[in-house]
C-alpha positions, 0 to 999 in steps of 0.5 A: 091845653092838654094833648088829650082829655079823656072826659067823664069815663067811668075810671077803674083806676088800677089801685083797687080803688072804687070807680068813680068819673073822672077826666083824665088828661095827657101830655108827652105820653104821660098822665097829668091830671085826673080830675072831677067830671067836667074840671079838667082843662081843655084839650087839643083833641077831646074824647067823650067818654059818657058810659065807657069804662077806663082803665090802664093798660093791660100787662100780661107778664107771661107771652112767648113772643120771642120769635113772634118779636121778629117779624109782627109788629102788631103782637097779636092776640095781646094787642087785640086785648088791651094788653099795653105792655107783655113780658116774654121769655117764660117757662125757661125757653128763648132763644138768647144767646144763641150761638149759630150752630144752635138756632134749629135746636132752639127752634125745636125746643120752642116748638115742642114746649109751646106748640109755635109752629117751626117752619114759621119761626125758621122762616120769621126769626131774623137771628141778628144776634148771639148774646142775650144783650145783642137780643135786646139791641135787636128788640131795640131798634124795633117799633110795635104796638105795644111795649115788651119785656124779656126775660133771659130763660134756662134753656139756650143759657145752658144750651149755649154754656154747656152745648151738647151736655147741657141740652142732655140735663147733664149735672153743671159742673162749677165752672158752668154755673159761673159762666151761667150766672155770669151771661144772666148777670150780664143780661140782667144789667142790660135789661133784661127783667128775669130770669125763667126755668122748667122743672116740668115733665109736660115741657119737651123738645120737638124730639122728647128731650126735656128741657135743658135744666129740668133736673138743675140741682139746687147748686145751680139754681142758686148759682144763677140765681145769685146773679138776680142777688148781685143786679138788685132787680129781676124775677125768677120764674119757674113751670113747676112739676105741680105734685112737687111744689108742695114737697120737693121745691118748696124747700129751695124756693124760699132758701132762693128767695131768702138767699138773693132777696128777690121774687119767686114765680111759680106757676100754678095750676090744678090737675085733674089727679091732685085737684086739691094740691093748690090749698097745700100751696097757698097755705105755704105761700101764706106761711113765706108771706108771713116769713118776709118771703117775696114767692107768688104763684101765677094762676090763670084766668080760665080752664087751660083746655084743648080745642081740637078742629079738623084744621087743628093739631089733632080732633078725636077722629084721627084715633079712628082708622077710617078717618086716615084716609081723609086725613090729609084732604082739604077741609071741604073735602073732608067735611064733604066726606063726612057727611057720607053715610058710608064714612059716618058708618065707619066711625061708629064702629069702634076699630080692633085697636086694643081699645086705644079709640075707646080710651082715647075717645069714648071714656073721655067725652064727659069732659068734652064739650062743643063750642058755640059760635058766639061766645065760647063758655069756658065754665060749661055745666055737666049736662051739656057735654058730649056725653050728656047730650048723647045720652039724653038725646039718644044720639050717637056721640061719633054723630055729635062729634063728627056733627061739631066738627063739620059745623061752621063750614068746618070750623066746629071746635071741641073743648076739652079742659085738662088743667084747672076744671078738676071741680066741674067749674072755675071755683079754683081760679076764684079762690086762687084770684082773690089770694094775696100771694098770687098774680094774674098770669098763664094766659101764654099769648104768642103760644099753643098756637094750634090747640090753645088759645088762651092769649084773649084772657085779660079780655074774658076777666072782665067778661066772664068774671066781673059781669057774665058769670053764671055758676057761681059768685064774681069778682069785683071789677076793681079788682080784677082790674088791679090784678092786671095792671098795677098788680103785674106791673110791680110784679116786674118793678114797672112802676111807672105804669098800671095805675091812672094816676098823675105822672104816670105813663099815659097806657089807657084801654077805653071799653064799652064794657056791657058789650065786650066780648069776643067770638070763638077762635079760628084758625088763621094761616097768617104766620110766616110761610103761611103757618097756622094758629088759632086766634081769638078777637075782642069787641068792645075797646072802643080805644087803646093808648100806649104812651099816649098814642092811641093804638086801636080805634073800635077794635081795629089798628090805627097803624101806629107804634109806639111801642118799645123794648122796655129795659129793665125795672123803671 
């Protein structure tokens, strides 16, 4: 007998293939048979699965849980959204190796890049390391929902290498990028799965220092990168400055590429001031395709766009001076005082500020949109934004603001995109999605954790992207199945997992896919020390398995943890 049968599930493999009705049977963790409806042998304990979907696990290369790694067991959101298996150290900031007079500097660079909130990390980080190896030997010896991956990223590399005149983007002399090359080598032997850089100018430190290795010369690059050469295995994955992919880092991608034999990853996204960009970049992606070159551009689901809240980072009211006196009132005093007429009177007066409010503010709320209670439209018409709905309804657009703010007890959200909605709709994400050199990536689960909340977007796939679509054509279900299992799964040499297949690991999600869903986000103060971060739940995974355990049971946890670092391509 079987461990456990999973009979008659409507069976989205991971390959692509079309679904069809299997049963599936697992023993040790592993897949052992998937056979015909009804053909498979008894099982020890059995789940009719007759109207729910199965597919492999979720596996979400691109999350920030390298201080979250710490202390949650549980890596949420990931671990709410069918995720079975994340990779961490993105965007070229970690936090190994680490030297002991440099973990506050880390912290401040986290926290600046990807908005993690530094009393928690200060508060949560256990620091039982100083090299990258010692990092993953603490990794080890811990259990978690869900298996995780690490990259070893630029920025504490530099940092630890070079100290001060790394932090400061100080060119490397040579004997740094040996001694660089030589830790990332090292890290790469001891399991780490990339290597992971930032060229862009949108990424700071909490002081505005950019970070370390932003300007790195292509003698670097390729310096360190040579140690991904030497191991044989490991991605090379970089934030770009988006206007010069095209240009100016084309060149060395495919000279890096070429040169060690390994993938390049680059992010890509569309800005509202070159909304046209990504075709230059899929078409040179086409052409190193064509040349044997290993470069894939990772996309995201969804608009990446702000939500601001009164319990947020910031809400447009914070650019008007008749708001700070409020400011820093409990939320029920706040909303209480909005409600005031002497307050709301206040508001609509646009303030002597030289205009900054106007900016800020009024010129923008064509692209700003309030958040419903149920499921939040990521891809909203133009008639329904702020400025829309004022105008047609005569209604004062501080009124509709402060209106949506209030809501919900004061839980109101504003949406504002800023990548990726350049065109009034998600037609960028749908062309990228269906390129072959792209992969499913961005969703930045474990950061932004007070103005973004896009660690829910392997669940809003197959949501908003094979079933609800309003606006314009969706994509099979097949495929976006694939593009976030076995897709991204060999993106990382995880071959052992991302597909339903015999010997395969057992990493399952069980969907009642006609109702999956998931609310708004709400902010949570459940970070160390009481630290806030927007979160967002799923309804509908009636069963999650990793390794064969089941993990979740109708959206909620069943305490156990099978989850382990996972060391290096399998």
């Amino acid at each position: 007998m079987s461990d456990l049968v999973i009979r008659n599930a409507n069976l989205v493999d991971g390959s692509g293939a079309a679904a069809r009705h299997a049963d599936v049977s697992i023993d040790d963790g592993s897949i052992t048979a998937v056979d015909g409806p009804g053909a498979a042998s008894p099982g020890r304990r059995e789940i009719d699965a007759d109207g729910l979907l199965l597919t492999p696990g979720w596996v979400d290369v691109h999350t920030h849980y390298d201080a979250q790694a710490s202390w949650d067991p549980y890596l949420t959101p990931s671990s709410w959204h069918g995720v079975t298996s994340a990779v961490m150290g993105n965007c070229g900031v970690g936090f190994a190796p680490a030297a002991p007079d440099r973990h506050e500097w880390l912290i401040e660079l986290m926290e600046g890049v990807e908005d993690i909130p530094g009393s928690a990390m200060t508060e949560g980080i256990t620091w039982d390391w100083e090299s990258f190896e010692e990092f993953l030997d603490a990794l080890d010896a811990r259990h978690y929902a869900l298996d995780l991956g690490a990259q070893i990223a630029h920025g504490p590399v530099r940092g630890y290498v070079m100290g001060d005149r790394g932090a400061a983007n100080e060119a490397a002399t040579a004997a740094d990028i040996a001694a660089m090359s030589a830790i990332v080598e090292s890290g790469l032997r001891a399991g780490a799965l990339g290597f992971s850089t930032s060229r862009t100018p949108l990424h700071k430190s909490l002081s505005g220092d950019l970070v370390p290795g932003t300007h790195a010369g292509a003698d670097e690059l390729m310096g360190i990168a040579d140690a991904l050469g030497r191991v044989g295995h490991g991605v090379f994955q970089f934030a770009p400055d988006h206007a010069e992919v095209p240009t100016s880092e084309m060149p060395w991608m495919r000279e890096l590429a070429r040169r060690t034999g390994r993938t390049v990853s680059v992010n890509l996204n569309q800005p509202n001031g070159a909304p046209d960009l990504w075709r230059d970049v899929l078409g040179l992606l086409d052409e190193a395709r064509a040349d044997g070159l290993d470069i894939v551009a990772q996309v995201a689901g969804r608009v990446v766009g702000l939500l601001m809240c009164l319990e947020g980072s910031f809400n447009p009211l914070d650019f008007h001076p008749a708001y700070g006196p409020y400011s820093a009132l409990p939320l029920a005093e706040r909303v209480q005082a909005l409600q005031q007429s002497e307050l709301r009177d206040a508001l609509r007066a646009e303030p002597d500020d030289g205009g900054l409010f106007r900016t800020v503010v009024l010129d923008s709320i064509d692209s700003w949109w309030a958040v419903d209670d149920g499921d939040i439209d990521y891809e909203p018409e133009a008639e329904d934004s702020i400025a829309a709905v004022a105008q047609r309804t005569g209604t004062h657009p501080i009124d509709l603001i402060v209106d949506q703010l209030c809501a919900h007890d004061g839980h109101g959200m504003i949406l504002t995109p800023f990548f990726n909605y350049a065109y009034g709709d998600l037609s960028f994400q749908y062309e990228a999605h269906r390129h072959p050199s792209t992969r499913m990536g961005l969703a930045d689960a474990g950061a932004h954790c007070r103005v973004i909340c896009d660690g829910g977007t392997p669940t809003f796939m197959l949501t908003h992207w094979t079933r609800d679509r309003r606006r314009g054509p969706l994509l099979p279900l097949e495929h976006v199945v694939h593009r976030q299992t076995r897709q991204t799964a060999e993106l990382y040499g995880l071959r052992d997992r991302g597909l339903v297949a015999p010997g395969m690991r057992a990493d399952l999600n069980l969907i009642d896919y006609d109702r999956l869903t998931f609310g708004p986000p709400r902010m949570a103060y459940d970070l160390p020390g009481g630290a806030r971060r927007l979160v967002q739940k799923a309804d509908g995974y009636v069963a999650t398995f990793v390794n064969g355990v089941q993990t979740v049971e109708h959206d909620e946890f069943t305490g156990e943890l099978p989850g382990r670092l996972i060391r290096g391509p399998r």
